[in-house]
N, C-alpha and C positions, 0 to 999 in steps of 0.2 A: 468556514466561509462557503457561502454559494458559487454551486457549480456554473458561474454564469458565462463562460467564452465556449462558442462555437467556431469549428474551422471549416472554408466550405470550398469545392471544390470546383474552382475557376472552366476546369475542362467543358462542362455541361450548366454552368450558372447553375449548380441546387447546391443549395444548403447539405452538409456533411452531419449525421454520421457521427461525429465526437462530440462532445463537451468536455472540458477541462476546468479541473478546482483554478481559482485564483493562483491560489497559495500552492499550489503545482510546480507553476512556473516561473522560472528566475531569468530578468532578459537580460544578467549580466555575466549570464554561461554561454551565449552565442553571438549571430546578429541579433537583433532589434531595432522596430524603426517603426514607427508611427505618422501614421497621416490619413488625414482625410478619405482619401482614395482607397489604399490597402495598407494592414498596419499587419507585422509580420514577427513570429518569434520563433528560433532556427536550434536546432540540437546537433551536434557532433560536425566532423566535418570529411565528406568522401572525398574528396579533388580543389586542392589547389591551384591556382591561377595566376602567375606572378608576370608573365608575359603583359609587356609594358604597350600602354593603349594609343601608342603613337601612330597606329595606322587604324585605330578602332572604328573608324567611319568607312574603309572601304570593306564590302560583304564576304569579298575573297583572299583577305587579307592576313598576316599572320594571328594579330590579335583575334577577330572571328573565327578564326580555324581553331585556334585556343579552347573558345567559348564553346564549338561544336564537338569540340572530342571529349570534354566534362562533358554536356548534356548528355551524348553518346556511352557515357563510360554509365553513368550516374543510372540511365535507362536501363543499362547491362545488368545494375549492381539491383534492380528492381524498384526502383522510383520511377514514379508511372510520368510524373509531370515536373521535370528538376527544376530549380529554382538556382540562382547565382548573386552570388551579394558582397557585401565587401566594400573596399573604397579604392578609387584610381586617383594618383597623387598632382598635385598640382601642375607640373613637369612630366607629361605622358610619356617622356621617352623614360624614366623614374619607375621598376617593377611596379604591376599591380597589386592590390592587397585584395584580391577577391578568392571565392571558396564557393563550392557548390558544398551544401548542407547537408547532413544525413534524415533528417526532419526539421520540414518544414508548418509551423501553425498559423493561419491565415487566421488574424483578428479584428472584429467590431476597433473603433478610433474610442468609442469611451473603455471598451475592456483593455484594449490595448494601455490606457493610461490606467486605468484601476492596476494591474499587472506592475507597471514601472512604477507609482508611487508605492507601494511595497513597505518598501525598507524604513523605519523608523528609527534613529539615532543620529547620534550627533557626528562633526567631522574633526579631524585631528587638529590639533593648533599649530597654525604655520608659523616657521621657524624662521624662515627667510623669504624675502623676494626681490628677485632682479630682473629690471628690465634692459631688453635684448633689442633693440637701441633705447640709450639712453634718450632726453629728449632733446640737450642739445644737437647731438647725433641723427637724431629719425626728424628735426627740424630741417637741415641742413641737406638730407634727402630730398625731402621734397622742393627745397631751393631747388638743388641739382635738374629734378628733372619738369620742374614748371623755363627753369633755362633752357631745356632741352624743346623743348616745345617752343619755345618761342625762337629757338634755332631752327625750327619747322622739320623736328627730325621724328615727330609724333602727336598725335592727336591727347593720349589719354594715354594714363596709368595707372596703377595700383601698388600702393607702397603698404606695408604691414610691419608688425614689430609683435613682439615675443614677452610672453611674461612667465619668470621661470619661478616655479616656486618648490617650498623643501618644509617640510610637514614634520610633527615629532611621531608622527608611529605613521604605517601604512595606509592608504588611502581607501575605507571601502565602498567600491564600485557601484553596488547597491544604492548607498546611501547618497551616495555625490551625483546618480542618476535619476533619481529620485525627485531629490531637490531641484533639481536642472528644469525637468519636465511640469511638479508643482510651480516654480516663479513661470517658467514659461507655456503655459497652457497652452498656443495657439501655434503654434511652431511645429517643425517635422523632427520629431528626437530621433538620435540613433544610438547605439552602442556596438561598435566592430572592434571583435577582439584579434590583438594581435601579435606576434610572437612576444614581444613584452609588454604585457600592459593593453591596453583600450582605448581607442576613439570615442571619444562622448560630445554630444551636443545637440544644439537647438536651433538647427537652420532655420530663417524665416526665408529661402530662397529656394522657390522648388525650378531645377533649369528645364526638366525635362520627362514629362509624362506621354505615356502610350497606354493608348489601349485600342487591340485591332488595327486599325490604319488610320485614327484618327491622332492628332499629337495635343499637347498644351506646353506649355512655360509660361513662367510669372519672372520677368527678372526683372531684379533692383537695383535702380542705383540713383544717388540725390539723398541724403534722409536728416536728419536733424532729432536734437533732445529733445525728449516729451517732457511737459510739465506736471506738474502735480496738479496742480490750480486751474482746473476744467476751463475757465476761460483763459488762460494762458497759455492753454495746451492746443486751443483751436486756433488762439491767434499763431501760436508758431508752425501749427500744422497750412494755416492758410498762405503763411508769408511761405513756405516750402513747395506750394504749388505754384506762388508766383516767383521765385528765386532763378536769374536768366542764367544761373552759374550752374546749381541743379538740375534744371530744365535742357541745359547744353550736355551734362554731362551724362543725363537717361538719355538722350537721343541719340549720343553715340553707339550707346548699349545695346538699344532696339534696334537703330540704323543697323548696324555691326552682325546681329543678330538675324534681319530680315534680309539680307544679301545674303547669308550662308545657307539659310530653308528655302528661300525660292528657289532653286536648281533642284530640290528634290521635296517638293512639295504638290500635289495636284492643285490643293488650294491653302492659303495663306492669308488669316484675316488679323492683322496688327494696328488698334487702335490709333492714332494721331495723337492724341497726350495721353500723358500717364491719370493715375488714380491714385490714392493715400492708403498707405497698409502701416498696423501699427504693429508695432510689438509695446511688449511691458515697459522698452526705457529709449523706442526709437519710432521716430516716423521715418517713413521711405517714401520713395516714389516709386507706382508700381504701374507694367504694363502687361495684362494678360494675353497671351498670344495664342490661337488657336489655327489648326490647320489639318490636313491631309496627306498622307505619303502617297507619292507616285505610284513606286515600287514597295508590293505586298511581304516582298523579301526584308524589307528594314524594319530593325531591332530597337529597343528601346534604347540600349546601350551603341549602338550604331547614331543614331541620331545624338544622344548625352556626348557621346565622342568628338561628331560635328563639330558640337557648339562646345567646348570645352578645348580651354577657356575662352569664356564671352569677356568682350571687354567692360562687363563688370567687375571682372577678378584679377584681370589683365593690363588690359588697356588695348590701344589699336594705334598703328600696326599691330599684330599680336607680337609675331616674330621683333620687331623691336621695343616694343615693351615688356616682352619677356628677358628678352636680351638687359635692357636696363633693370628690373629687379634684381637680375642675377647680378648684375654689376655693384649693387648700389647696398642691398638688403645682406646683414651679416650674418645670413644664416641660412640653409636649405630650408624651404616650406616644407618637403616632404609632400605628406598627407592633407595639411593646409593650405586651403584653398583649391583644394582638389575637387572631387563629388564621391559621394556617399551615396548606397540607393540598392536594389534589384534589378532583375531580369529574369524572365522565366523562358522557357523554351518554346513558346510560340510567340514569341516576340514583342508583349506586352511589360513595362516596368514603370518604376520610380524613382531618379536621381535628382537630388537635393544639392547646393553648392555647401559645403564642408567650410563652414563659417560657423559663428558664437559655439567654439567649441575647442577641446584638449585635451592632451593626450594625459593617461594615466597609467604612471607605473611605481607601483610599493608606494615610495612617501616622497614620490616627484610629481609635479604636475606643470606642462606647458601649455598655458594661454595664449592664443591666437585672435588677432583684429588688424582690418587693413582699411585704407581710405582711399575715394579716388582721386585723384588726381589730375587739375585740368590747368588750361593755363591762371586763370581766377583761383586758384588755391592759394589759401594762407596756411605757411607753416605751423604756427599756432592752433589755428581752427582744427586743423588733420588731427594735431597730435590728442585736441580734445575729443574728438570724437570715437580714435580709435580708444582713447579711455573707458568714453561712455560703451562699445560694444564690449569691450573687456567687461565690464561691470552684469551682464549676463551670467558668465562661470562665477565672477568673485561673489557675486549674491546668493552663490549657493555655500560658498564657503561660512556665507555670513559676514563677509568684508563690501565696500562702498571702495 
């Protein structure tokens, strides 16, 4: 195969120095994560990071102090310009799963995907699968907390459910990364490896981009089935920009969003409606948000930390909306729902929200999908839709 990835190095914008065969590199020996911006693939690992991101937004905090004694160590051990990656879990107070890398390869968004498609073969045949509520069960949830709101004890939610499955031989990583990244071409992939088994998937949410002092987010929330049938697909795409139950539930998102960056923003520019973003089996509603840090000292993962969780993944209040999934949801998120992403040592990164995606380990795999929740939710509707974002992983398996 052609030698076609170059790595380049961010310190001075030139181009690097290396090229690397395809067929070199496996991005399911490390991190990996692709996007648009900077798509990245990681070897070995010098310094762990498990100090939990519940104070990640303040600069003098223990989480940062975390962050600076890796970059510090990483510097010592001779990496000129350390990189940090990993996933912080849904629940910040929950350790993190991050790692400063022994090598890192900064790649092109097509080589980075030439690299993850790779792997050709088939995947093992599932043996079983159970969902983690059932549906009269994750029905009856969302009763719970559309009552809760109309108790006036919250604005908005986020309820999720679980699909556990059980394979007849072990799962290969490769393969099932592969396919993820094939069906879903337009998305942020990632792979973080982790004491057993890997985070895999295909965020269409990116929360939280830096570069320099300038920031971005894209967050989503409102979205509905794509059709097949090109005119059925724009009629549901258009009735989802008119939808006052969608429309109420991104503004929370953005609203929610745009009171936490104004305090540490110089500038702050946050459209008044959303826009339509597709993926392969959803439409969303989508509001690009751009702005400026005050302070020169704020980190990509300082900022990711801020907004994490936005009441896209949450709800608002945060604090009692998080309180309610814990009450309500039968299982820890963990890693779900969390963000997935980088951070490099001059303060530039990439954090994605840790959606259309699951964990794998040997011949187990947990599927993860969540829906928001507003007073106007129907039980019914939620539970099909958290179906339809399942059907992301399960079309890789080859299942509908």
């Amino acid at each position: 195969m052609d030698t076609v990835l170059k790595t380049f190095d961010f310190a001075d914008g030139q181009q690097d120095l290396e090229s690397v065969n395809v067929a070199e590199l496996s991005p399911t020996s490390g991190f990996f994560f692709t996007s648009p911006y900077r798509s990245l693939s990681t070897e070995g690992c010098l310094v762990k990071i498990s100090e939990p991101a519940a104070d990640g937004d303040v600069m003098g905090g223990k989480f940062q102090q975390a962050i600076e004694a890796a970059f510090s160590d990483a510097r010592a051990a001779g990496i000129k310009h350390p990189v940090l990656c990993g996933a912080i879990p849904f629940d910040k107070r929950q350790p993190s799963a991050l790692f400063v890398p022994q090598k890192t390869r900064w790649l092109a968004r097509d080589a980075a995907m030439s690299v993850a498609t790779q792997a050709e073969s088939s995947l093992p045949e599932i043996l079983t699968k159970n969902e983690l509520p059932g549906q009269d069960v994750f029905m009856q949830m969302v009763s719970d907390a559309v009552q809760a709101m109309n108790d006036g004890k919250l604005d908005k939610t986020v309820l999720s459910r679980l699909l556990e499955i059980k394979t007849c031989e072990p799962v290969a990583r490769p393969v099932l990364l592969s396919r993820v990244v094939s069906q879903n071409p337009n998305g942020y992939h990632f792979h973080v490896p982790l004491e057993k088994g890997a985070l895999i998937g295909a965020s269409p949410e990116l929360l939280l981009r830096k570069h320099g002092n300038k920031f971005h987010s894209n967050p989503l929330a409102g979205s509905t089935r794509r059709e097949s049938h090109p005119k059925k697909d724009r009629e549901v795409s258009r009735a989802l920009l008119e939808s006052g139950k969608d429309l109420y539930e991104h503004r929370i998102v953005t609203e929610g969003m745009g009171k936490v960056l104004k305090s540490r923003s110089r500038a702050l520019d946050i459209p008044s409606s959303p826009e339509l973003l597709s993926t392969a089996t959803l439409w969303h509603l989508s509001t690009p948000i751009n702005g400026e840090v005050q302070d020169a000292q704020e980190n990509a993962l300082s900022l990711a930390c801020l907004l994490h969780p936005t009441p896209a993944l949450c709800g608002t209040p945060t604090l009692v909306a998080r309180d309610l999934i814990e009450q309500l949801e039968p299982f820890d998120r963990g890693l779900f729902g969390g963000i997935v992403g980088w951070c490099d040592d001059r303060g530039n990164g990439e954090w994605v929200v840790t959606i259309r995606c699951g964990t794998v380990s040997d011949d187990r795999v947990r599927l993860f999908a969540g829906a928001g929740i507003v007073p106007d939710s129907s039980p019914e509707s939620e539970w099909r839709e958290t179906g339809v974002k399942l059907n992301t992983m399960l079309r890789a398996f080859g299942l509908n």
